[in-house]
Backbone as a chain_set.jsonl record, in Angstrom:
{"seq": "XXXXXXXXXXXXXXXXXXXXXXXXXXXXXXXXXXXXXXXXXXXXXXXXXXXXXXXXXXXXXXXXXXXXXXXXXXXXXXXXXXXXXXXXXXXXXXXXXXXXXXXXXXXXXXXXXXXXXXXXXXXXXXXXXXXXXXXXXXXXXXXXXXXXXXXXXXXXXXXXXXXXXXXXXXXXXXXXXXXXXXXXXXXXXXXXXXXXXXXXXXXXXXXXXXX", "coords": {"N": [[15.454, -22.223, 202.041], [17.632, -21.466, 200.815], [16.691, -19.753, 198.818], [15.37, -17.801, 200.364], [16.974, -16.319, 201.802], [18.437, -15.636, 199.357], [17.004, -13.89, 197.972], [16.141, -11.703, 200.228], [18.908, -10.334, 200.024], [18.589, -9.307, 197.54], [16.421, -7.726, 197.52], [14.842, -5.076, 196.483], [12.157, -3.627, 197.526], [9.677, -4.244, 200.359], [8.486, -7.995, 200.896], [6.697, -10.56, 200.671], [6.69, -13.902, 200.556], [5.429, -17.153, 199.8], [5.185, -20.398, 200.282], [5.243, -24.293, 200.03], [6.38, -27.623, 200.607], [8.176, -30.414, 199.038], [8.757, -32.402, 200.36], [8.437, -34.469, 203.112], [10.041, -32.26, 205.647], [12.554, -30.748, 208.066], [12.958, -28.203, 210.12], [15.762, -26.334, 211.777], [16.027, -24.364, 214.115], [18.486, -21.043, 214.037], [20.037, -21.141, 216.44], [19.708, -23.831, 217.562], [20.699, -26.427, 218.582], [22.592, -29.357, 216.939], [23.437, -32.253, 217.955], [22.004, -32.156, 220.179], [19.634, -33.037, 218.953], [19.213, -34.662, 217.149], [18.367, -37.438, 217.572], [15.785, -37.42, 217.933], [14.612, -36.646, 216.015], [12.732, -36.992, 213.254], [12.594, -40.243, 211.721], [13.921, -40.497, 208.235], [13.503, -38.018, 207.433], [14.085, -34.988, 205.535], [16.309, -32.249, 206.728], [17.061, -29.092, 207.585], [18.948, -26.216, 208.247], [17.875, -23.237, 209.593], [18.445, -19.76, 208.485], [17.672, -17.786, 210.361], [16.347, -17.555, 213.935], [14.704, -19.036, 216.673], [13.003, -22.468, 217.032], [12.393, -26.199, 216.26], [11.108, -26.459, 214.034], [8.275, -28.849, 212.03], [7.659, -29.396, 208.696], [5.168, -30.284, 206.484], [2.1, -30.228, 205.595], [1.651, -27.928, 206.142], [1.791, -24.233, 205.498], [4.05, -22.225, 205.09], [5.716, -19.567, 205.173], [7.821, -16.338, 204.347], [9.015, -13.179, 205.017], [10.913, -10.205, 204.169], [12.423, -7.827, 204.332], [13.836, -4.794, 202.907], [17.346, -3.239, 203.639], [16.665, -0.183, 204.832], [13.968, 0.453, 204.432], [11.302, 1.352, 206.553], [10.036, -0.643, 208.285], [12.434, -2.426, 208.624], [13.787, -1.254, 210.332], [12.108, -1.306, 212.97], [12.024, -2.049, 216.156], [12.68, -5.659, 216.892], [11.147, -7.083, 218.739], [8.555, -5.53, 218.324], [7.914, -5.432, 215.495], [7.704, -8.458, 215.755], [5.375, -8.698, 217.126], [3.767, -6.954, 215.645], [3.459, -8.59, 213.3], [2.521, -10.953, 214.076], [-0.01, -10.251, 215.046], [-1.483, -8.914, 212.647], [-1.638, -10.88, 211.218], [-3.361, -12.943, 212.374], [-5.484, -11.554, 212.691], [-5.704, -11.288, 209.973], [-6.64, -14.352, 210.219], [-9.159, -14.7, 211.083], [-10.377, -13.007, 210.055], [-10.755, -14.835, 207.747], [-12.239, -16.945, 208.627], [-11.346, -18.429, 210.437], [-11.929, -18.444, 213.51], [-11.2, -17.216, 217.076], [-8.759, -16.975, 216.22], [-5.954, -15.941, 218.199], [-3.272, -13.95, 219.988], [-0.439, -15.407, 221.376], [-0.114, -15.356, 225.008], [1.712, -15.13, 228.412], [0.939, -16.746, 230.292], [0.433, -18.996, 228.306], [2.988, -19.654, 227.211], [5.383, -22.407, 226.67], [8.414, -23.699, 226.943], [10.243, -25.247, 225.055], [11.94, -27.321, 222.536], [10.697, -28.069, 220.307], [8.879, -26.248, 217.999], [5.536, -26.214, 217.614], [4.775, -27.097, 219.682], [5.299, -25.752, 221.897], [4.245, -22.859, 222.38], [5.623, -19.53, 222.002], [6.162, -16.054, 223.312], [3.975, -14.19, 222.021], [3.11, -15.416, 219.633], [1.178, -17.202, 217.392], [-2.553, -18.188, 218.614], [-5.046, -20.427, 218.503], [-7.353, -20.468, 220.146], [-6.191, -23.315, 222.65], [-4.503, -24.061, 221.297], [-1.145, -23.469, 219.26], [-1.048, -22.286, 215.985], [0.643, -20.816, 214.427], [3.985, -19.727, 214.169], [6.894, -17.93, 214.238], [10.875, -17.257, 213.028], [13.297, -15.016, 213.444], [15.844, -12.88, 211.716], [17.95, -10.323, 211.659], [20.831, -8.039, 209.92], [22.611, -6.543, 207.998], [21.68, -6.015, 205.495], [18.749, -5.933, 206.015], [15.621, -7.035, 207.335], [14.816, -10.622, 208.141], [12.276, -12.631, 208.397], [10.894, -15.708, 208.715], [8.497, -18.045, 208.717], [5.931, -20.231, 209.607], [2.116, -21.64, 209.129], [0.093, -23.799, 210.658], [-1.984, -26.631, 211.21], [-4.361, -25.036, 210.215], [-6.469, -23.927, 207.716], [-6.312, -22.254, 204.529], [-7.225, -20.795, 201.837], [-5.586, -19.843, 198.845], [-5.605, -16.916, 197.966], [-6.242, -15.985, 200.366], [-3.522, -14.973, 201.232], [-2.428, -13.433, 199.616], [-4.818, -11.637, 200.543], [-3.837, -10.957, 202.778], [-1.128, -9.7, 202.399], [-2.179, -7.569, 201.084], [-3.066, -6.303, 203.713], [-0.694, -5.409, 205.377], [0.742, -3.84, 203.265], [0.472, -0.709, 201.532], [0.16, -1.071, 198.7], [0.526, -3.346, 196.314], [2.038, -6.102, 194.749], [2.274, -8.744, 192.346], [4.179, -11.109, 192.403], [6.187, -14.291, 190.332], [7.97, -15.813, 189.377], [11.671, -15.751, 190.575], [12.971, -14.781, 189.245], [16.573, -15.154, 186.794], [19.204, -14.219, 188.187], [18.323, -14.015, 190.357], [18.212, -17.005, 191.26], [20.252, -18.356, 190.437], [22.047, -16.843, 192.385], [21.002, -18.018, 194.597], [20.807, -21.171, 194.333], [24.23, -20.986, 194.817], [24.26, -20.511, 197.445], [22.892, -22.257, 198.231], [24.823, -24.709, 197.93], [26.963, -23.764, 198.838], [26.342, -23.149, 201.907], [23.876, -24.114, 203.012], [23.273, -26.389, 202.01], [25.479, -27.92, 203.427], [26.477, -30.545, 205.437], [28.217, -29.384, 207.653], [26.947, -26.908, 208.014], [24.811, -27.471, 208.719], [25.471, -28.968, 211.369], [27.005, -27.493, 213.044], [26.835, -24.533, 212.201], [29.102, -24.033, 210.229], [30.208, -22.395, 206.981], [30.979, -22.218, 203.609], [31.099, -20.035, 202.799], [32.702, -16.972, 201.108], [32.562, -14.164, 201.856], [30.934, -11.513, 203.501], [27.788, -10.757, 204.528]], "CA": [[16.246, -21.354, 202.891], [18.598, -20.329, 200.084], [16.399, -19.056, 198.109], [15.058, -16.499, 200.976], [18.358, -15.08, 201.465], [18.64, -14.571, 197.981], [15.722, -12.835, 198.214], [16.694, -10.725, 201.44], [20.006, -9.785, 199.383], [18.794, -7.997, 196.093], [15.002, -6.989, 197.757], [14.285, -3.418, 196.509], [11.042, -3.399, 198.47], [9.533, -6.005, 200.838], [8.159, -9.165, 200.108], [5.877, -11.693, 201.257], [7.211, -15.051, 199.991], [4.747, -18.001, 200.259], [5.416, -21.828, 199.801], [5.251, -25.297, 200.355], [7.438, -28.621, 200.663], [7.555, -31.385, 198.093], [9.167, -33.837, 200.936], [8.781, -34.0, 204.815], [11.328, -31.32, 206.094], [12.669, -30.528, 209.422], [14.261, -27.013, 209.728], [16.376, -26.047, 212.811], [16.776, -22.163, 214.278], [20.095, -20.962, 213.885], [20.865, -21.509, 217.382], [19.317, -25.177, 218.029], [21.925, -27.667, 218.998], [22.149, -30.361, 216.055], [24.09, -32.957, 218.896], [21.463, -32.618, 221.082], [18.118, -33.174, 218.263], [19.371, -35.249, 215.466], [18.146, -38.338, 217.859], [15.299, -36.983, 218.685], [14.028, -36.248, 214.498], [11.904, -38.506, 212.778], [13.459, -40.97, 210.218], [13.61, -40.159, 207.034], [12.736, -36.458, 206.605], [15.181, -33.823, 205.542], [16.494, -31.472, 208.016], [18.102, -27.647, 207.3], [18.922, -25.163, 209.238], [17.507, -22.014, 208.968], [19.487, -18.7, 209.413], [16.854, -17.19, 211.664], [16.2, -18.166, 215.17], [12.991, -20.013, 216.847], [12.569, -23.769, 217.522], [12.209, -26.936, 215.41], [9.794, -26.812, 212.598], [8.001, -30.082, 210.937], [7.068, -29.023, 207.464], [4.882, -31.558, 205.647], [1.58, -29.851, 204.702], [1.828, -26.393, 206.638], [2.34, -23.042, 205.067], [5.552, -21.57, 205.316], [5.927, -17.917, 204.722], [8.682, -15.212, 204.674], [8.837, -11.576, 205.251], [11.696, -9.869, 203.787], [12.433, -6.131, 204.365], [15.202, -4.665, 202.716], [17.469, -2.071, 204.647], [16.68, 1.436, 204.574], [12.648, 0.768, 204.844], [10.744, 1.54, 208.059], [10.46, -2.34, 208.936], [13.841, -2.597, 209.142], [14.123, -0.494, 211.471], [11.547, -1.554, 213.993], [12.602, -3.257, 216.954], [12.556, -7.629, 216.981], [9.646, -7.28, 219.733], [7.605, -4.976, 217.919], [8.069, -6.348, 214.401], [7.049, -9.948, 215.811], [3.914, -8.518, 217.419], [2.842, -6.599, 214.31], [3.058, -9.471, 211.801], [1.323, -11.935, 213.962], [-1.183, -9.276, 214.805], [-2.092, -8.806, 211.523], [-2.091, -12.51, 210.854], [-4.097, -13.656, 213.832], [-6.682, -10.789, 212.134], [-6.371, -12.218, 208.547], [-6.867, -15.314, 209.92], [-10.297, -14.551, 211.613], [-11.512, -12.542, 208.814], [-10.665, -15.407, 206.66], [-12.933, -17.781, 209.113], [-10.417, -19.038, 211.957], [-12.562, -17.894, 214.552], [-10.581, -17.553, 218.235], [-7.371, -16.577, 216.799], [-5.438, -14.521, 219.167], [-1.585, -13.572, 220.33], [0.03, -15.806, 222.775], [0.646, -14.816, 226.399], [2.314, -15.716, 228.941], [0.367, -18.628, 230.336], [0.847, -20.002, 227.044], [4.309, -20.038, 226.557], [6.139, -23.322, 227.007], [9.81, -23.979, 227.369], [10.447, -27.131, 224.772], [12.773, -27.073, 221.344], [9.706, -28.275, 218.934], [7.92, -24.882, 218.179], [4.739, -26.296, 217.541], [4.612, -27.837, 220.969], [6.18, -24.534, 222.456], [4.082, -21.361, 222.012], [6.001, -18.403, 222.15], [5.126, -14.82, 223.684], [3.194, -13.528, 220.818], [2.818, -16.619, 218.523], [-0.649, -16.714, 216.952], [-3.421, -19.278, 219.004], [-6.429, -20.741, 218.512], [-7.572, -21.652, 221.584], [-5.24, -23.367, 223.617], [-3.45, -24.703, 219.885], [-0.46, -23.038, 218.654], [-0.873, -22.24, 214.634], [1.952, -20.058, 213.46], [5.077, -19.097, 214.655], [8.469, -17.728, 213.208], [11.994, -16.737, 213.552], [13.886, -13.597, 212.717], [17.117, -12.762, 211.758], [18.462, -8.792, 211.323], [21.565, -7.841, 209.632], [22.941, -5.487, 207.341], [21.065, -6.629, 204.85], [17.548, -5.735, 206.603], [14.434, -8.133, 208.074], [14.146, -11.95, 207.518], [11.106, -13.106, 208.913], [10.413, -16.969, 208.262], [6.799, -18.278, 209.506], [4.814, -21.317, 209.327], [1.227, -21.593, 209.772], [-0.22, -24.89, 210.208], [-3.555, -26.846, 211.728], [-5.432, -24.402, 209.751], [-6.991, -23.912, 205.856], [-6.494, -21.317, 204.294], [-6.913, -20.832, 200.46], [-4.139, -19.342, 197.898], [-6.481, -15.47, 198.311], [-5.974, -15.766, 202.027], [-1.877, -14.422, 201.17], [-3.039, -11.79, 198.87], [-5.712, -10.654, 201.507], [-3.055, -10.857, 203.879], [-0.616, -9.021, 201.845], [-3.273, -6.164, 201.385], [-3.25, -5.623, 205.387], [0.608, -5.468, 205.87], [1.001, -2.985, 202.561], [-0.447, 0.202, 200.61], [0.199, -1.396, 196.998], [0.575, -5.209, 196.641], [2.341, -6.538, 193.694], [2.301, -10.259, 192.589], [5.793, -11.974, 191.228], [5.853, -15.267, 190.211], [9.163, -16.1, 189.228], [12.337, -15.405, 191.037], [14.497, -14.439, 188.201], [17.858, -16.192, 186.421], [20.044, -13.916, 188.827], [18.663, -14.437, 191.972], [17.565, -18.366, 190.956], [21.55, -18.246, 190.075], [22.393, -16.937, 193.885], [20.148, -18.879, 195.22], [21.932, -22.022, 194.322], [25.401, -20.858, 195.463], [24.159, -20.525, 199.034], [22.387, -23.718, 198.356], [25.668, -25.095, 197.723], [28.594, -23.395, 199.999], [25.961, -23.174, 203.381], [22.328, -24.555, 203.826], [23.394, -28.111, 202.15], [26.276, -28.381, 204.008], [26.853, -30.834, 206.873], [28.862, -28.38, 208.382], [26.146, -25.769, 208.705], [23.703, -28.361, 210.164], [26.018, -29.641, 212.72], [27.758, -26.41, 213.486], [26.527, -23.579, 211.008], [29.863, -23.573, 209.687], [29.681, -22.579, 205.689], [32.138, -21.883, 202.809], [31.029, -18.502, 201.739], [33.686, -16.249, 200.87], [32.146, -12.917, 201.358], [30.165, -11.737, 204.705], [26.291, -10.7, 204.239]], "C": [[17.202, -20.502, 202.06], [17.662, -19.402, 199.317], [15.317, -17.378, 199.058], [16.288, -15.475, 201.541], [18.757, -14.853, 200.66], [17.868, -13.368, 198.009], [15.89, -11.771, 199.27], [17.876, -9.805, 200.802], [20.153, -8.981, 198.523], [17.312, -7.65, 196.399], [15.354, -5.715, 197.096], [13.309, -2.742, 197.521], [10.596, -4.778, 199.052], [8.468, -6.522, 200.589], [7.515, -10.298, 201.193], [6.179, -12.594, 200.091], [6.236, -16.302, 200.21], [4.795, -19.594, 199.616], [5.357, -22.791, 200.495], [5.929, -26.093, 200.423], [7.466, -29.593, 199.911], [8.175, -32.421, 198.757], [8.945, -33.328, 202.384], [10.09, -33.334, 205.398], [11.302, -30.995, 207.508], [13.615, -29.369, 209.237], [14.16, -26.444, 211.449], [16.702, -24.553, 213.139], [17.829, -22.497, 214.486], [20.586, -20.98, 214.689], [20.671, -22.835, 218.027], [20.865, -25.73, 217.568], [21.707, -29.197, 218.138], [22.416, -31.811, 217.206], [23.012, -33.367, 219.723], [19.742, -33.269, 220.408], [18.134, -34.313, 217.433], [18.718, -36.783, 215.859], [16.841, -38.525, 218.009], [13.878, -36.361, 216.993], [13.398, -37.187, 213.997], [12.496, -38.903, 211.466], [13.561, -40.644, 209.092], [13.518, -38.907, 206.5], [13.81, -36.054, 206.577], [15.473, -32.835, 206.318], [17.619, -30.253, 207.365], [18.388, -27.149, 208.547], [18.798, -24.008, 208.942], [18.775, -20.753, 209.677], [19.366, -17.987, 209.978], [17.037, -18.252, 212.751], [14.772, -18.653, 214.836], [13.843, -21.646, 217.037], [12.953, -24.222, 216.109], [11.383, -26.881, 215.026], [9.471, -27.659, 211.936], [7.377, -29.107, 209.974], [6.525, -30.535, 206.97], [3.567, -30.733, 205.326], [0.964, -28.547, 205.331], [1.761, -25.44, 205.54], [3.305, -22.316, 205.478], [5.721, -20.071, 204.484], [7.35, -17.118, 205.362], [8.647, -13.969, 204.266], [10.018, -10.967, 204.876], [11.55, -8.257, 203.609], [13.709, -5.48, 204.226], [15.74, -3.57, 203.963], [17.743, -1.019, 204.354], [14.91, 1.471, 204.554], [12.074, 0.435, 206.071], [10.647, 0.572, 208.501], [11.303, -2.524, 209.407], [14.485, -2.301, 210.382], [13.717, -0.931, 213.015], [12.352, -2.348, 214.88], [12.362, -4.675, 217.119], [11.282, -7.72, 217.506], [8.51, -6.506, 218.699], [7.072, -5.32, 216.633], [6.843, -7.565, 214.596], [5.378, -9.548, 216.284], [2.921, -8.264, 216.368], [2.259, -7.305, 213.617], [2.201, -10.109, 212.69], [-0.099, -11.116, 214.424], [-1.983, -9.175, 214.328], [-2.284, -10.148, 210.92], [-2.786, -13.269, 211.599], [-5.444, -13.1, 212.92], [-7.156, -11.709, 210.879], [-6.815, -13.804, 208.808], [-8.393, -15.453, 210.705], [-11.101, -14.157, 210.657], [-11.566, -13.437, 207.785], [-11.686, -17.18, 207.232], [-12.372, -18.598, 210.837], [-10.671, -18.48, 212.688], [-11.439, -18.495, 215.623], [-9.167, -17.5, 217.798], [-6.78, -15.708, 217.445], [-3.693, -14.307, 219.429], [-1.552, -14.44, 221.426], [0.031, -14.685, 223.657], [0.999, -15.381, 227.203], [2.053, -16.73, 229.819], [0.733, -19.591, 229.496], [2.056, -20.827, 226.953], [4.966, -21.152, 227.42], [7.609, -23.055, 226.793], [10.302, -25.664, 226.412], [11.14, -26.597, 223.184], [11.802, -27.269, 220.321], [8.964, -26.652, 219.049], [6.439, -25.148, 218.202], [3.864, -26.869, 218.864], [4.554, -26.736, 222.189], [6.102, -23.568, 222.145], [5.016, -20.604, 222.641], [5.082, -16.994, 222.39], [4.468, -14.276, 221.804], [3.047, -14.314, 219.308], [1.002, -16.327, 218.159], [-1.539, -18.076, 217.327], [-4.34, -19.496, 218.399], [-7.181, -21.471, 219.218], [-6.704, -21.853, 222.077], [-3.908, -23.968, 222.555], [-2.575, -23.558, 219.397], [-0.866, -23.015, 217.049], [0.285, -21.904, 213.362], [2.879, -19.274, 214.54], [6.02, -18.113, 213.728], [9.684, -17.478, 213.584], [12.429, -15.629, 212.971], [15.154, -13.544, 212.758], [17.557, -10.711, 211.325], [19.993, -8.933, 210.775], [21.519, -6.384, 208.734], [22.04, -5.093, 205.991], [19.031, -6.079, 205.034], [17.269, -7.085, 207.354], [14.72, -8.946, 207.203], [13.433, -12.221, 208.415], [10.745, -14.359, 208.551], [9.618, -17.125, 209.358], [6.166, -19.391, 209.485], [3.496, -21.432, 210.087], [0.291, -22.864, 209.474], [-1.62, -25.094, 211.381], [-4.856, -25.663, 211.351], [-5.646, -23.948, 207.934], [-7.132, -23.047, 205.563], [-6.407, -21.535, 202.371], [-5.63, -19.485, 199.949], [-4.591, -17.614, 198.276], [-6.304, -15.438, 199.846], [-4.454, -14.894, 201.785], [-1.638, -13.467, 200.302], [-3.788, -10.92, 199.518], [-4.597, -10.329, 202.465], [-1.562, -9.736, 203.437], [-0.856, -7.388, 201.613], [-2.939, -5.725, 202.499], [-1.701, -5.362, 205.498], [1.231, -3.701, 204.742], [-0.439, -1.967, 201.988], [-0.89, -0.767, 199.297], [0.696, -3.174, 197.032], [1.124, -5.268, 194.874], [2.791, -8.095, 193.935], [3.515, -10.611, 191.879], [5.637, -13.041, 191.511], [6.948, -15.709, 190.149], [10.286, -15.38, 189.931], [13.71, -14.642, 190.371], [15.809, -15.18, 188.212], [18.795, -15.925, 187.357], [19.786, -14.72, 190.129], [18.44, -16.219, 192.211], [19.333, -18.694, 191.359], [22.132, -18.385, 191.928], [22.15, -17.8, 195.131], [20.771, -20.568, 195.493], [23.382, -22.343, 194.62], [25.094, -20.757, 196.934], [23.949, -21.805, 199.113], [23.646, -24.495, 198.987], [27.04, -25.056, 199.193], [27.554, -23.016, 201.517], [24.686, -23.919, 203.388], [22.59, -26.395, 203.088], [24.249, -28.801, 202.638], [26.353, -29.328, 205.211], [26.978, -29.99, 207.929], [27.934, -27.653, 208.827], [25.197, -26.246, 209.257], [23.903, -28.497, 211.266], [26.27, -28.471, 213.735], [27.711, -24.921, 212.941], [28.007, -22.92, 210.694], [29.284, -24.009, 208.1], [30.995, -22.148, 204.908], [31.854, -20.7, 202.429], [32.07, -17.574, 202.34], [33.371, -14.371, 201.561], [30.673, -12.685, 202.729], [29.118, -10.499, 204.375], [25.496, -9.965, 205.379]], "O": [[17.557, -19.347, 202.296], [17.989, -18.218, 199.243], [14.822, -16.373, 198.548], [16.374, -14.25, 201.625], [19.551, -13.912, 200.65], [18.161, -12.174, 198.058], [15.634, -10.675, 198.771], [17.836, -8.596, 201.03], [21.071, -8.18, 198.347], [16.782, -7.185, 195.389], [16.508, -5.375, 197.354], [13.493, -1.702, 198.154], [10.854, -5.914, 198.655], [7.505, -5.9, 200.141], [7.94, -10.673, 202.286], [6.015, -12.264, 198.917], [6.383, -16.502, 201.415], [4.409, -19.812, 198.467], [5.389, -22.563, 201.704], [6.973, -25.459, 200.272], [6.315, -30.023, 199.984], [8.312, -33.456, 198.103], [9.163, -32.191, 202.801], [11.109, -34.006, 205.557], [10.247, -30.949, 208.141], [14.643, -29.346, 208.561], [13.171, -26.214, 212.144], [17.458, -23.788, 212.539], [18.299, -23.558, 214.896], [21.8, -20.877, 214.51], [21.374, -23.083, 219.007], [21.697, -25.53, 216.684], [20.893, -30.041, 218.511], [21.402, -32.505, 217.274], [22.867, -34.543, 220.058], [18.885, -33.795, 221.118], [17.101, -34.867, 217.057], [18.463, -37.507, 214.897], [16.479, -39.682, 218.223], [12.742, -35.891, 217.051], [13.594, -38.331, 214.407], [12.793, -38.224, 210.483], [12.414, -40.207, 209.006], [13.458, -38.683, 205.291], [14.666, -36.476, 207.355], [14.399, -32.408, 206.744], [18.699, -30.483, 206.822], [18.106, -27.605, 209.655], [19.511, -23.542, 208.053], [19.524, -20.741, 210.654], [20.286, -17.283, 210.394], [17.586, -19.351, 212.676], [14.05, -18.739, 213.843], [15.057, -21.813, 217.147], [13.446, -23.581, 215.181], [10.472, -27.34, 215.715], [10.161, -27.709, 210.918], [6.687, -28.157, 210.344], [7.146, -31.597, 207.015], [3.918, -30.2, 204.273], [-0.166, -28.182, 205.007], [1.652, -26.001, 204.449], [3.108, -21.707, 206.529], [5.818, -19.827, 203.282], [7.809, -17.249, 206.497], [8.239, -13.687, 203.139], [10.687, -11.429, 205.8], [10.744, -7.647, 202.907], [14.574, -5.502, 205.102], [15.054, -3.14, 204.889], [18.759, -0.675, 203.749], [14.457, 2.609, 204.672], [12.299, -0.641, 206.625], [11.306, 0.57, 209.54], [11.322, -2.817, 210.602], [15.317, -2.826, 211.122], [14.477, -0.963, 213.983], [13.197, -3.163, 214.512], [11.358, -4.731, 217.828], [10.373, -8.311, 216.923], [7.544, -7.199, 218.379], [5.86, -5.518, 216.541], [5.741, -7.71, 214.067], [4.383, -10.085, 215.797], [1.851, -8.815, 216.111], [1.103, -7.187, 213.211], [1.016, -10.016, 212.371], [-1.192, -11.531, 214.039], [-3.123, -9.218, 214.79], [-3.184, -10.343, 210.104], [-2.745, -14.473, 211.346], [-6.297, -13.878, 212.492], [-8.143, -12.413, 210.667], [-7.262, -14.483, 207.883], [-8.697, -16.632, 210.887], [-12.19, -14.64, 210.348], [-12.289, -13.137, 206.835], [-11.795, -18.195, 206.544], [-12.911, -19.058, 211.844], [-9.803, -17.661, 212.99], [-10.864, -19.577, 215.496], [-8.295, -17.843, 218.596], [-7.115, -14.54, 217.249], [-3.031, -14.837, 218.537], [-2.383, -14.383, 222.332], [0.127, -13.491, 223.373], [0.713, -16.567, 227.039], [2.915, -17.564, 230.096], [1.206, -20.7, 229.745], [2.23, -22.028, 226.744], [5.125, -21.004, 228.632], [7.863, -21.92, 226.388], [10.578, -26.763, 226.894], [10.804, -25.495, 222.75], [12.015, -26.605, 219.307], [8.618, -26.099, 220.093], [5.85, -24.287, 218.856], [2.646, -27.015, 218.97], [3.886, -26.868, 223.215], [7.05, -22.933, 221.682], [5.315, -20.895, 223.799], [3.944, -16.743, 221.994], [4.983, -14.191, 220.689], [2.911, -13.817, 218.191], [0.097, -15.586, 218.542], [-1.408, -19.043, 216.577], [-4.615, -18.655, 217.543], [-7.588, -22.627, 219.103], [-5.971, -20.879, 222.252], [-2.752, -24.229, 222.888], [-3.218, -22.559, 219.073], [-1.081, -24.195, 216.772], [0.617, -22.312, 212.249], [2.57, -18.486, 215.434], [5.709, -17.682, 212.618], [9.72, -17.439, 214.814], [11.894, -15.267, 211.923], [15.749, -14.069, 213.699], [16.991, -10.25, 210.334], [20.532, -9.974, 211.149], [20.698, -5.467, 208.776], [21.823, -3.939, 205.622], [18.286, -5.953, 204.063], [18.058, -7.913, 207.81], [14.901, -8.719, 206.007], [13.947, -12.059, 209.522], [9.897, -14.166, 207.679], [9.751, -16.676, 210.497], [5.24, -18.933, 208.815], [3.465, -21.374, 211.316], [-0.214, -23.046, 208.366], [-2.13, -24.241, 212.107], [-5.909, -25.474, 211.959], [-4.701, -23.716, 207.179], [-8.098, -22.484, 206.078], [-5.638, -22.307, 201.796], [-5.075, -18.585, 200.579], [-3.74, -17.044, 198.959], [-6.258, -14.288, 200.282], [-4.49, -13.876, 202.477], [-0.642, -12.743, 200.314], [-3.697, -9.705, 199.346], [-4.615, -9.182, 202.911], [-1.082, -9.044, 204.335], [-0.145, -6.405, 201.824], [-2.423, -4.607, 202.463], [-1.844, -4.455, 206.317], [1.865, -2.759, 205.218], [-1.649, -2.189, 201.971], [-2.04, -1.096, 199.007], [1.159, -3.85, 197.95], [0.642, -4.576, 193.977], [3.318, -8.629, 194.911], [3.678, -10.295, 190.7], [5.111, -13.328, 192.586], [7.158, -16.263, 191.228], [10.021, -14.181, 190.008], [14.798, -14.202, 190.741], [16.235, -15.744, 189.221], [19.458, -16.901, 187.709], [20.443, -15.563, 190.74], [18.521, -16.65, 193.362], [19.636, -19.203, 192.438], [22.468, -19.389, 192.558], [22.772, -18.119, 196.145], [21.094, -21.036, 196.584], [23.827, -23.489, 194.695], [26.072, -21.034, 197.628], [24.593, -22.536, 199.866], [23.675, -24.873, 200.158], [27.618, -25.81, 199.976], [28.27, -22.487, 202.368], [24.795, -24.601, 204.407], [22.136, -27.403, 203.631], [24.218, -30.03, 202.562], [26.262, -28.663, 206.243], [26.2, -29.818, 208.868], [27.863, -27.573, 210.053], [24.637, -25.691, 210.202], [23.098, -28.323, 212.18], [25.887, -28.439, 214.905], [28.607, -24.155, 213.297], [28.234, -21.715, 210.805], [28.571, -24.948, 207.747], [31.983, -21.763, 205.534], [32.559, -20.288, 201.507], [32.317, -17.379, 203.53], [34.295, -13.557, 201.559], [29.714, -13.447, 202.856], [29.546, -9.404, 204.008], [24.275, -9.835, 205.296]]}, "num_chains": 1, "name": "protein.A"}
């Protein structure tokens, strides 16, 4: 989580981010109620809170993706609804052309009413069948688009997020490393908000300096 608002903070151009978990994680949208879930979580796993919206998210051997659009490019701009349609749009597609026959866009039959997201399609989540796969949340600021995503009950290889990358952009460039700076920033958020108590319980954080 810190290290995608680093990433949101010194973007130049935007970014498809793609990773995994090296422990069972539970991450909370920025408006879920810790009071009313924390009973309600399964033992043991780690639990954040993200600084987008959406539901509860199990991470354990999903794909987790983020979208990052700085501000001042045409993304940015779009409106929340239109945005969310696009990406899973285009990810419903890549995930057909990549074999996931029957993916499609929620609608409103679909959509449940329940705090787990995976339980609780959303209008324009990406199906397969009557199964939820991938969701996300969004956050806007000054800053531009954050887009966090997870797409799970389905296989996709490492070339699936490069093909998928292709469809979203003209020019595709691959980075591997995050650099000493933003690695650097990355760890101060760590630190003064996303490992905090505080910002679990209550998304209160220590940062000095408003984003």
């Amino acid at each position: 989580m810190a290290m995608d608002q680093a990433w949101l903070e010194s973007a130049q151009r935007p970014l498809l981010r793609v990773y995994g978990w090296d422990r069972p994680t539970v991450t909370l949208g920025y408006a879920q109620r810790w009071d009313l879930l924390r009973d309600r979580l399964p033992v043991g796993w780690a639990v954040v809170r993200r600084w987008t919206g959406g539901g509860v998210v199990f991470h354990e051997s999903d794909f987790t993706y983020t979208l990052v659009v700085p501000v001042g490019h045409p993304w940015a701009e779009t409106r929340p609804l239109q945005s969310y349609v696009e990406i899973h749009q285009s990810l419903a597609e890549a995930l057909v052309a990549a074999g996931q026959v029957g993916c499609r866009l929620a609608q409103k039959e679909d959509v449940k009413d329940l705090p787990f997201c995976f339980d609780a399609p959303a209008l324009h989540d990406v199906m397969r069948g009557v199964v939820k796969v991938a969701g996300a949340g969004q956050r806007r600021s000054r800053l531009g688009l954050l887009h966090q995503g997870s797409v799970q009950t389905v296989q996709v290889g490492r070339d699936f997020w490069r093909g998928w990358a292709a469809r979203l952009a003209r020019q595709v460039h691959e980075v591997v490393e995050p650099g000493q700076e933003r690695l650097e920033r990355a760890q101060v958020l760590e630190a003064k908000r996303y490992a905090l108590p505080g910002w679990l319980e209550g998304r209160d954080d220590e940062l000095s300096e408003t984003r």
